[in-house]
C-alpha positions as CSV (number, residue, x, y, z in Angstrom):
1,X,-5.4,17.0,9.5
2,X,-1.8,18.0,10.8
3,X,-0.9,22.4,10.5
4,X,1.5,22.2,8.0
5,X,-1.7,20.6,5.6
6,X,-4.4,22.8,7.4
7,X,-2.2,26.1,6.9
8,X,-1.6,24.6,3.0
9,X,-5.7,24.3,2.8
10,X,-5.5,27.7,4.4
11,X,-3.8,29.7,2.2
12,X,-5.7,28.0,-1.2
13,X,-8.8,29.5,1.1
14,X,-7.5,33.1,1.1
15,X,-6.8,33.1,-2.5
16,X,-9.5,31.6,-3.2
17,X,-12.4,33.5,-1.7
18,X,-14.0,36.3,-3.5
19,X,-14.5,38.1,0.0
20,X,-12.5,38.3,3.3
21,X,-12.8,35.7,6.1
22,X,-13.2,36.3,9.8
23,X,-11.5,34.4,11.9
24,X,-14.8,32.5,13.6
25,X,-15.1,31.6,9.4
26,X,-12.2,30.0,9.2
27,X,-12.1,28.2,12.7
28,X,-15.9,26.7,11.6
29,X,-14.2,25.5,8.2
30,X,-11.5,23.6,10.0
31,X,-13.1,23.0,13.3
32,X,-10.4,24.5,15.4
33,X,-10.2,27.2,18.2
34,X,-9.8,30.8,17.4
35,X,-6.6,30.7,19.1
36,X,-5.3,27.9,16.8
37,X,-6.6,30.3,13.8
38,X,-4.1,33.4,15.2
39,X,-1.6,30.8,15.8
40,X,-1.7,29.3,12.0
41,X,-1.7,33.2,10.9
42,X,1.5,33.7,12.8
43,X,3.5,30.7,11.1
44,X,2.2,31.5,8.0
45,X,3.7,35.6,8.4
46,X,7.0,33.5,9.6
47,X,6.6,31.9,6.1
48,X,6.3,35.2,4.6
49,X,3.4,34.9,3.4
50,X,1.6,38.3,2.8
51,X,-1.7,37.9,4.8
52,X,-3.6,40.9,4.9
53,X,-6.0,42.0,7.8
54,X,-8.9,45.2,7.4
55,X,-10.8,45.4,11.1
56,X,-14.3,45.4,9.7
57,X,-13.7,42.6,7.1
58,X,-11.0,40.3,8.4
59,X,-8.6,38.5,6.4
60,X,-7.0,38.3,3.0
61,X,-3.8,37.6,1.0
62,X,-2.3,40.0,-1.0
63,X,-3.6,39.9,-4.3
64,X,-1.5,38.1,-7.1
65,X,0.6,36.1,-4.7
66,X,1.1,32.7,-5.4
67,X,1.9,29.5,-3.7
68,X,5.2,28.8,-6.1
69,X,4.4,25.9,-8.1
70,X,5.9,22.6,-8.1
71,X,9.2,22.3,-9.8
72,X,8.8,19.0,-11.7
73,X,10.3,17.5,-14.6
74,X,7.8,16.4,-17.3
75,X,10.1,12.9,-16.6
76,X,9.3,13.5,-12.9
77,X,5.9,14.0,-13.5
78,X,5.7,11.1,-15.3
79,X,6.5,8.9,-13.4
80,X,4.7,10.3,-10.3
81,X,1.3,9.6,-12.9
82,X,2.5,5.8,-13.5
83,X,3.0,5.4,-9.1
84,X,-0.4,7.3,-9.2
85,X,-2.1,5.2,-11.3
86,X,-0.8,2.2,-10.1
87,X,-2.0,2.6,-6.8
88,X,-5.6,3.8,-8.3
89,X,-5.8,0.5,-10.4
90,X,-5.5,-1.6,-7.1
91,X,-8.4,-3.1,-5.2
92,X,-8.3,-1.0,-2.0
93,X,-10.7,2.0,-2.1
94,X,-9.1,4.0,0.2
95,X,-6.1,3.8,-1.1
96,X,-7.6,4.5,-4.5
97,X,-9.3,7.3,-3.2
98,X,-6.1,8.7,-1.6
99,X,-4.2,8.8,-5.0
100,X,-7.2,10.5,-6.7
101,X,-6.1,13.4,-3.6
102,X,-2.8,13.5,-4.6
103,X,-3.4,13.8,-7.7
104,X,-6.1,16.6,-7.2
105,X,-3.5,18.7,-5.2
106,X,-0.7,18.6,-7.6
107,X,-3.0,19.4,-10.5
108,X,-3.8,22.4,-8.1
109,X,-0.4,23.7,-7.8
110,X,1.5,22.6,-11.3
111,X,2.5,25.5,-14.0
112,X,-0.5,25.0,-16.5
113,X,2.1,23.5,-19.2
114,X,2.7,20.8,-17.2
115,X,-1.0,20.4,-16.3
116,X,-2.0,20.0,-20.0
117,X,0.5,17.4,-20.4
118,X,-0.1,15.7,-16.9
119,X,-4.1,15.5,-17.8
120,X,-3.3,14.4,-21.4
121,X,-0.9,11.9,-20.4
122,X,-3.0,10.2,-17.7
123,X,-6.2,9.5,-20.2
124,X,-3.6,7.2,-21.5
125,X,-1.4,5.9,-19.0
126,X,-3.2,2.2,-17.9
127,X,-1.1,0.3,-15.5
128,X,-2.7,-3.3,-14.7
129,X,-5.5,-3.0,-16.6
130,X,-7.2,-6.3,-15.4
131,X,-6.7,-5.1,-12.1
132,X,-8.3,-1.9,-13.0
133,X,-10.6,-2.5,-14.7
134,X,-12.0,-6.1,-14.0
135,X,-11.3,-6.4,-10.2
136,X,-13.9,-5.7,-7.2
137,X,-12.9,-3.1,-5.2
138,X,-13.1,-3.3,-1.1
139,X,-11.8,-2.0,2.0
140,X,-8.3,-3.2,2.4
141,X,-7.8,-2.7,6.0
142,X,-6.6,0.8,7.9
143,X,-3.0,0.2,6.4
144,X,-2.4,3.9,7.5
145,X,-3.0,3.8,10.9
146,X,-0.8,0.4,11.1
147,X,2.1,2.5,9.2
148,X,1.9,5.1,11.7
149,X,2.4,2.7,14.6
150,X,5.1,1.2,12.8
151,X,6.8,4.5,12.2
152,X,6.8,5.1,16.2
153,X,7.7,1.9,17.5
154,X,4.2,1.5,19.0
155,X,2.4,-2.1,19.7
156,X,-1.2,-2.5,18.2
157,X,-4.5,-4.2,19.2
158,X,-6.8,-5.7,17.3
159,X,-9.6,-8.5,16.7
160,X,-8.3,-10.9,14.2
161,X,-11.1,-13.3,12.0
162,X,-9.5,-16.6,10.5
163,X,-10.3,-17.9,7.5
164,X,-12.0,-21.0,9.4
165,X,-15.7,-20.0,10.7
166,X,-14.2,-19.2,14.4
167,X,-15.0,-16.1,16.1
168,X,-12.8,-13.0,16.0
169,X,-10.2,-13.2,18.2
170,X,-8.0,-10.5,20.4
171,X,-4.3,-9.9,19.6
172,X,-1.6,-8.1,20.0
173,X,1.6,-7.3,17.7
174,X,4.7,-5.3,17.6
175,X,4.0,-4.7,14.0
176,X,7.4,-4.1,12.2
177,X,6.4,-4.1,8.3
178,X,3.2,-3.7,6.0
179,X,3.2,-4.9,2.7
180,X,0.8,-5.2,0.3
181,X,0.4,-8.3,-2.0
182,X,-1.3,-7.1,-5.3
183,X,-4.9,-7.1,-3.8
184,X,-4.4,-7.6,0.0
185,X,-2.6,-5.4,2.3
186,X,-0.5,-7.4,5.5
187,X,1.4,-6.8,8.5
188,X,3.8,-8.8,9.8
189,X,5.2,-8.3,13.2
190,X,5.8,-10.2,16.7
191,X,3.0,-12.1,18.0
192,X,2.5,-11.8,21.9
193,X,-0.3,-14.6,21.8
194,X,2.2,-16.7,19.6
195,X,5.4,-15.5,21.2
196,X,6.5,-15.4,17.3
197,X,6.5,-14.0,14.2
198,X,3.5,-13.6,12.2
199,X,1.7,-12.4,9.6
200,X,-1.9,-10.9,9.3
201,X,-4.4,-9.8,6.5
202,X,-5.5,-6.4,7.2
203,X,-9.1,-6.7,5.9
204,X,-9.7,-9.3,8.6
205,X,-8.3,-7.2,11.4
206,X,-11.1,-5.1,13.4
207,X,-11.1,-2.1,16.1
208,X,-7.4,-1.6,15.3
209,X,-5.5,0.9,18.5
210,X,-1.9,2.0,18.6
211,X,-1.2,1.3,22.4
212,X,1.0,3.8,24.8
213,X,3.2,0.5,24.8
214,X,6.8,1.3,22.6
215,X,8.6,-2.0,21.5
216,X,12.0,-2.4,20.7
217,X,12.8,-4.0,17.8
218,X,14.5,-7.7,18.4
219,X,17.2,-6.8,16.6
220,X,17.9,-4.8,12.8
221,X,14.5,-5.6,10.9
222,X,15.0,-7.5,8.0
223,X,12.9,-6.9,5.9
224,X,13.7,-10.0,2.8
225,X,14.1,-12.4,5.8
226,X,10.2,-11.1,7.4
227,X,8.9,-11.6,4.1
228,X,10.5,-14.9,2.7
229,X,10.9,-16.7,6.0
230,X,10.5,-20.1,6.5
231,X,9.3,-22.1,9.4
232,X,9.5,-25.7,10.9
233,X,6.2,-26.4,8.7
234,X,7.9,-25.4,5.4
235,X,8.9,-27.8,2.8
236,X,12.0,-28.0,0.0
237,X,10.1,-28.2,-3.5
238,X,12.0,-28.2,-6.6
239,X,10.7,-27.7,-9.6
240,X,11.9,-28.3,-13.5
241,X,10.7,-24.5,-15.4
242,X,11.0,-24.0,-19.2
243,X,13.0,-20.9,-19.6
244,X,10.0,-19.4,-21.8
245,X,8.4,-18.8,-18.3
246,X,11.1,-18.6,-16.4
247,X,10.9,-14.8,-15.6
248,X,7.0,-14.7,-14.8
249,X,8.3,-17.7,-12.4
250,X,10.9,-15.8,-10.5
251,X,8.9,-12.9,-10.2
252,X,5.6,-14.2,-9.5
253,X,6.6,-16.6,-6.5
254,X,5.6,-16.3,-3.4
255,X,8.8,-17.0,-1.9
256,X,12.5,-17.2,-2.1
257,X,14.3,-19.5,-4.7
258,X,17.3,-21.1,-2.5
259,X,18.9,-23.0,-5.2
260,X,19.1,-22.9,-9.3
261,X,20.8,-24.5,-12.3
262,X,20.1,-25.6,-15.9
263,X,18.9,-28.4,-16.2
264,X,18.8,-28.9,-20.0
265,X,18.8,-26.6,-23.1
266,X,15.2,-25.8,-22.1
267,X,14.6,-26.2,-18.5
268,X,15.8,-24.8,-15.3
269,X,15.5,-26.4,-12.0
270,X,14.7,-24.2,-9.2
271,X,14.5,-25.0,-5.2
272,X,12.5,-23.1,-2.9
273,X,10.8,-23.8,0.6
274,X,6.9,-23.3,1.3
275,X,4.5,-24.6,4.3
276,X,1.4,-24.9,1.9
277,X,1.3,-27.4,-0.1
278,X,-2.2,-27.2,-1.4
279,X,-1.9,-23.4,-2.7
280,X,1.8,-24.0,-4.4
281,X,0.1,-26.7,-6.2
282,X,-2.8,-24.7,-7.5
283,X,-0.1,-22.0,-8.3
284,X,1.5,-23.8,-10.1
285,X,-0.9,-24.8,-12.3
286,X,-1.2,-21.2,-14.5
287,X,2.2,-22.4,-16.0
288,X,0.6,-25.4,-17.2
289,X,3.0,-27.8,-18.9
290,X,5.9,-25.5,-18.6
291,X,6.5,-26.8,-15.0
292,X,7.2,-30.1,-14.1
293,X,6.9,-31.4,-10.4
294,X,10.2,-33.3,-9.4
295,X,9.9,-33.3,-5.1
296,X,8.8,-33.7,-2.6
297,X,6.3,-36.8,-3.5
298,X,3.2,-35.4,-1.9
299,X,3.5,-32.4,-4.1
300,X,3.3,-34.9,-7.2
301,X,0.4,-36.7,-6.0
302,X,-1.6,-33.6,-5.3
303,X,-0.8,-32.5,-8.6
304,X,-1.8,-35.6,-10.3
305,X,-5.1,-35.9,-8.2
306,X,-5.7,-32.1,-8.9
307,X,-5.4,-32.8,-13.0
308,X,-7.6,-35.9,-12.5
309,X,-10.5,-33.8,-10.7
310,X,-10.4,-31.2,-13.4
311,X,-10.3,-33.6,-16.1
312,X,-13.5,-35.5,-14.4
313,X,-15.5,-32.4,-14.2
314,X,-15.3,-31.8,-17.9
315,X,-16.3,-35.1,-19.1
């Protein structure tokens, strides 16, 4: 917990309590030394905050002062509910459980108009209800403490577990973006092991550290060309879509489209670049006959040997 958030914490604490607190309470409640404790009551008097002191029963705050509350829009709190529960319908549990403290704090602090309509209006406010509702939820990885090395420039260490049944192995990164992929959290950053860019799931990374070691950037990030990049093991695919689908298409895939133009009154054909070939082709297959296959060749012969598997499990 940083000051500004402990001296928050501490000032719901005053008002709060029914009696005063002594300064060995309040150093037990947030494990710090009693020096800490006179320093916090200093910046909180520089805050103007009107802390009150009686020698034989310690500290207060004057009565009916109050932290001012939140100015907010019922617009702005609206939409800070939908990010909210977004981020609550995902599969990560800590970040799950991190909304569920934001939420708590503003509900602490809010005018109680906006309160009735911030609880009324999150009963029924679903966003991604399959994901909500039907997904498993699991540890997605300490996203945080990645973020943090990325906001300071710092490299990381880590044990890394492939997919494949190998052992855990050691790396280290410059880590220069996280993002999170609708259940999985990744970071992408330079490799030293791979002297390259690359990109790791965060729920198989173990005994994460931020290292003393500051990197500098090679280069302005970009951010689009990190996430869309392609490599010497990527392939040109096109692809015929029917413009019914068209906008789940562009928005669901997971890549860049380089190149696209009509085809015919009801098709579109689009050109992008991938390296796996197995996992576009099972992707593709939720648009069913909306897509058709037109290159490279391989592509179309997985697709066709992919149909006849499916087709001979259900005879």
């Amino acid at each position: 917990m940083n000051s500004s958030e402990r001296r928050m914490k501490l000032i719901l604490m005053l008002q709060q309590a029914t009696n005063r607190l002594s300064v060995n309470d309040i150093a037990e409640k947030f494990d710090i030394s009693r020096r800490t404790v006179f320093r916090d009551f200093n910046a909180l008097s520089e805050m103007n905050v009107p802390v009150t002191w009686d020698e034989y029963k310690g500290y207060g705050i004057m009565r009916g002062y109050k932290i001012p509350p939140l100015m907010f829009t019922s617009k702005e709190l609206a939409t800070i509910l939908v990010g909210l529960n977004f981020v609550k319908s995902q599969v990560d549990k800590t970040l799950i459980n991190d909304a569920k403290g934001v939420e708590l704090k503003i509900k602490e602090v809010v005018p109680d108009d906006l309160l009735d309509f911030m609880e009324s209006l999150d009963k029924r406010t679903v966003v991604d209800p399959y994901m909500n509702f039907g997904a498993e939820k699991k540890e997605g990885g300490n996203w945080f403490l990645i973020s943090n090395a990325i906001a300071e420039n710092k490299t990381i260490t880590f044990d890394y577990q492939p997919k494949s049944k190998e052992s855990p192995s050691s790396r280290k990164i410059d880590p220069y973006i996280i993002v999170f992929y609708k259940d999985h959290w990744n970071v992408i950053g330079y490799s030293h092991k791979r002297d390259d860019i690359r990109n790791f799931v965060l729920d198989r990374m173990s005994n994460v550290a931020i290292s003393n070691k500051e990197f500098v950037p090679h280069g302005k990030i970009d951010i689009e060309g990190l996430i869309f990049r392609s490599n010497e093991s990527s392939r040109e695919i096109t692809v015929d879509v029917h413009k019914n689908t068209l906008s789940r298409f562009r928005a669901n895939l997971p890549t860049k489209i380089i190149k696209e133009k009509d085809k015919n009154p009801n098709f579109v054909r689009i050109t992008f670049k991938f390296n796996n070939l197995d996992f576009i082709n099972e992707w593709l297959l939720q648009f069913a006959d909306n897509t058709k296959i037109i290159s490279p060749e391989l592509l179309v012969e997985k697709r066709n040997n992919i149909l006849e598997k499916m087709l001979e499990r259900n005879n």
